[in-house]
FIDREN-251772 format. One record per atom (N, C-alpha, C, CB): residue in three letters; x, y, z. Coordinates in steps of 0.05 Angstrom, whole numbers, padded with zeros to 5 digits. Glycine has a CB too. Layout:
N
<r 'ALA' <X Y Z>>
...
# end
This chain:
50
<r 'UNK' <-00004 -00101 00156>>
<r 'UNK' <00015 -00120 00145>>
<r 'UNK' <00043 -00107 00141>>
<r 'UNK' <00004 -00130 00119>>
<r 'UNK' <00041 -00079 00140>>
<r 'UNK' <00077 -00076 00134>>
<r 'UNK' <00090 -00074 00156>>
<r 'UNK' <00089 -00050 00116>>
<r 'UNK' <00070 -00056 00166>>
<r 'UNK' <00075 -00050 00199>>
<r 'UNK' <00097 -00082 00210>>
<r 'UNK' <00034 -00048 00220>>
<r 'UNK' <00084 -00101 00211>>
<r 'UNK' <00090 -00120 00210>>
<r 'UNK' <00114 -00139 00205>>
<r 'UNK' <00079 -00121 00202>>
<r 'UNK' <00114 -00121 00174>>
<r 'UNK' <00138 -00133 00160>>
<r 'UNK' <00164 -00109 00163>>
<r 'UNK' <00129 -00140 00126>>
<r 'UNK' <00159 -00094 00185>>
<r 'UNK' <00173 -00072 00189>>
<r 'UNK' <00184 -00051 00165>>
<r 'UNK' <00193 -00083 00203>>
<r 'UNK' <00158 -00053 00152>>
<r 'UNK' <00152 -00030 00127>>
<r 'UNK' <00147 -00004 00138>>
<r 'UNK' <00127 -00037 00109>>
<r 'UNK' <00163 00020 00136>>
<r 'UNK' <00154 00048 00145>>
<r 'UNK' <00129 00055 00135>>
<r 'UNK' <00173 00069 00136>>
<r 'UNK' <00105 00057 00145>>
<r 'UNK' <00084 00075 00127>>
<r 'UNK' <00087 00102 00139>>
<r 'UNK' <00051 00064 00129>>
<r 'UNK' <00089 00117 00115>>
<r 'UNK' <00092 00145 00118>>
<r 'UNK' <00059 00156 00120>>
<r 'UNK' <00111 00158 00091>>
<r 'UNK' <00055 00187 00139>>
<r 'UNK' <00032 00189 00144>>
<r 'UNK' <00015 00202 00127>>
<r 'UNK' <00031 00197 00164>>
<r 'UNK' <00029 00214 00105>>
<r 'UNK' <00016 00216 00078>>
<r 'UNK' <00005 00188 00072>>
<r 'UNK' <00038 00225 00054>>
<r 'UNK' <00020 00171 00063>>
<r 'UNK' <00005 00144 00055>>
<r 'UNK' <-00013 00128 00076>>
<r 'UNK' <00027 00125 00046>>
<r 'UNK' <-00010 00130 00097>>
<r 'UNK' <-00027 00126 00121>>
<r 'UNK' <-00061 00130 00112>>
<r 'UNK' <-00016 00150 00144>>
<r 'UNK' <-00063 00153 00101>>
<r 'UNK' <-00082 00167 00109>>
<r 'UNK' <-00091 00167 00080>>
<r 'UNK' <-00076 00194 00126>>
<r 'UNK' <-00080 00163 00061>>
<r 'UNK' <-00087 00157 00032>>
<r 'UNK' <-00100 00121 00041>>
<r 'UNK' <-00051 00161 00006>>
<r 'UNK' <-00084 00107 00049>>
<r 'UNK' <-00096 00077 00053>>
<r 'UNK' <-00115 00091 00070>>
<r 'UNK' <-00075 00048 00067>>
<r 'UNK' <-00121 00093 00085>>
<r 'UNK' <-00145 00091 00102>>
<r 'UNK' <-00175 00111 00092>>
<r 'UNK' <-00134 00101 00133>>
<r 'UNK' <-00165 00127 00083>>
<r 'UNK' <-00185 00148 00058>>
<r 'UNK' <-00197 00134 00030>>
<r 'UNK' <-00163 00175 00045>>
<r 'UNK' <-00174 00108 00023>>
<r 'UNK' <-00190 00099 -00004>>
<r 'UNK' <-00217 00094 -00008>>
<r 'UNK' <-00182 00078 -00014>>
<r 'UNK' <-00228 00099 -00019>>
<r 'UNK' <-00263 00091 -00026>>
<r 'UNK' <-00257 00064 -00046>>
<r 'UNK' <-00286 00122 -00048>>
<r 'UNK' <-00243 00058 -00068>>
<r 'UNK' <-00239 00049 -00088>>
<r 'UNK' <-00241 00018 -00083>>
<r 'UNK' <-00215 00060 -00099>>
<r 'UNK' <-00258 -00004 -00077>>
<r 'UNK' <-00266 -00026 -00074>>
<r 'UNK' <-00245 -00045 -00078>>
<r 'UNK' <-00287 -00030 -00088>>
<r 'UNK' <-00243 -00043 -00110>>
<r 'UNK' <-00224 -00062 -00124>>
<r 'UNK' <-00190 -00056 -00115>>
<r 'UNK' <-00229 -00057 -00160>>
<r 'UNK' <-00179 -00032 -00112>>
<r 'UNK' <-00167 -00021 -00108>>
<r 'UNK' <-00155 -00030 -00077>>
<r 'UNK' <-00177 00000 -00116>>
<r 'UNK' <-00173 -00026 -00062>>
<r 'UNK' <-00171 -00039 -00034>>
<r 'UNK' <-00173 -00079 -00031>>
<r 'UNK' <-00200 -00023 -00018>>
<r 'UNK' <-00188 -00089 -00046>>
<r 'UNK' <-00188 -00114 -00054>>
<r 'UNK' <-00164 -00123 -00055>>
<r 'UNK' <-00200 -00117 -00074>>
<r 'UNK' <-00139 -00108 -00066>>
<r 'UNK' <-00109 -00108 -00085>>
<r 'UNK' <-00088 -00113 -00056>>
<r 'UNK' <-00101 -00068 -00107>>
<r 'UNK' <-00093 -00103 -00051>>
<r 'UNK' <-00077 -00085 -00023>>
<r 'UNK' <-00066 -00106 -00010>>
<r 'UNK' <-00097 -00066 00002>>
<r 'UNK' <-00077 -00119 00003>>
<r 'UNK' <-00064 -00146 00018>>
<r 'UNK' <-00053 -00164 00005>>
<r 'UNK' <-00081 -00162 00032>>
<r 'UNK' <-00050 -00169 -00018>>
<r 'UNK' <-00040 -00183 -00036>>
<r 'UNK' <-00011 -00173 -00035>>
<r 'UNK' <-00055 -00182 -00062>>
<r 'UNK' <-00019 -00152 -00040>>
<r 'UNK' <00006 -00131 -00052>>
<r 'UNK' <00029 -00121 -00032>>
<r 'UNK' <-00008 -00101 -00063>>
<r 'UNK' <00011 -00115 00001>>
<r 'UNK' <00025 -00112 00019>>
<r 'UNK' <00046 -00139 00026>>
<r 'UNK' <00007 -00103 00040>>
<r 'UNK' <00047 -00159 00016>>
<r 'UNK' <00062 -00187 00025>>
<r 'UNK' <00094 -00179 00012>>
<r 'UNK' <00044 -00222 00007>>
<r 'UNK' <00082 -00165 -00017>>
<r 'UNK' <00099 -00176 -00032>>
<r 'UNK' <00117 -00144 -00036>>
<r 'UNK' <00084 -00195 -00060>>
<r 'UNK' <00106 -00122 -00035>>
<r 'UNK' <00123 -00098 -00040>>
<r 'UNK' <00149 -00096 -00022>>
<r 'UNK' <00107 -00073 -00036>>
<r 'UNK' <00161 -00081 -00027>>
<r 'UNK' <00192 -00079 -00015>>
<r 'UNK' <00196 -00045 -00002>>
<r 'UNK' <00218 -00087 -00047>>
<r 'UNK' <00175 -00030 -00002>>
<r 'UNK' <00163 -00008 00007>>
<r 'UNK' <00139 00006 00005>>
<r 'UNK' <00175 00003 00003>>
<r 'UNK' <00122 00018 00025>>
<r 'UNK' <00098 00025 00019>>
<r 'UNK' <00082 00041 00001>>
<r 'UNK' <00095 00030 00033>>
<r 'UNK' <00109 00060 -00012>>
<r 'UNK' <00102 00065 -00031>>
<r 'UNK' <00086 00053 -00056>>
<r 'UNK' <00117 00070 -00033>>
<r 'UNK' <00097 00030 -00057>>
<r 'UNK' <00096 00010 -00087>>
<r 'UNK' <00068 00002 -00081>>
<r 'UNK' <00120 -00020 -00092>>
<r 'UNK' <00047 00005 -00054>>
<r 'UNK' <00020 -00003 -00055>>
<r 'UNK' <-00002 00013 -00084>>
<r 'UNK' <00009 00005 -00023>>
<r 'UNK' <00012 00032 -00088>>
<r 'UNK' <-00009 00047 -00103>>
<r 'UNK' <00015 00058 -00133>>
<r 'UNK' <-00024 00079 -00079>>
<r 'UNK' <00027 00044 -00131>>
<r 'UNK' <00039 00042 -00167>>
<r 'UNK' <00062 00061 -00166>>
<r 'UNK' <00014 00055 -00196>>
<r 'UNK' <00063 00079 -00137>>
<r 'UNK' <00097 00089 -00141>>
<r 'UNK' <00116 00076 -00143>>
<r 'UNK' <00108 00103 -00124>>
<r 'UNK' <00145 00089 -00154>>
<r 'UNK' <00164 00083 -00166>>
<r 'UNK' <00164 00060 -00192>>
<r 'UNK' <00178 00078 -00147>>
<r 'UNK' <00131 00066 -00213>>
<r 'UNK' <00134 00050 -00233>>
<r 'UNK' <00123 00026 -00225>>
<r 'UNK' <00159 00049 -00241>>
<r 'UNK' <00109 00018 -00201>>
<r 'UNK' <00099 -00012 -00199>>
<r 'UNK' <00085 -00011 -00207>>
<r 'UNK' <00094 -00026 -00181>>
<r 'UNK' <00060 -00021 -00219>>
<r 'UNK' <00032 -00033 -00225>>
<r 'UNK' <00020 -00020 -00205>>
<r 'UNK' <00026 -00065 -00226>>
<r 'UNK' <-00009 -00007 -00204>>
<r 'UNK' <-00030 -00007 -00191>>
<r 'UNK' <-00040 00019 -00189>>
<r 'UNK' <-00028 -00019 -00170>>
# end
């Protein structure tokens, strides 16, 4: 989805998304990928929620 939205995923975070075990956590993600403004902000950097 960011890919998409021509969101950079960096290959640190690449590999953190594709490594999560965390159910609920992953549940979050597509929601979240619509609406962040960089890939960071999937997992609560720069102060977002999550």
């Amino acid at each position: 989805m960011l890919e998409t939205r021509s969101i950079p995923v960096p290959d640190a975070l690449r590999e953190r998304i594709t490594s999560c075990t965390d159910l609920d956590r992953l549940d979050d993600r597509p929601g979240r990928a619509v609406t962040v403004g960089r890939a960071e902000e999937l997992f609560g950097e720069d102060g977002a929620a999550g």
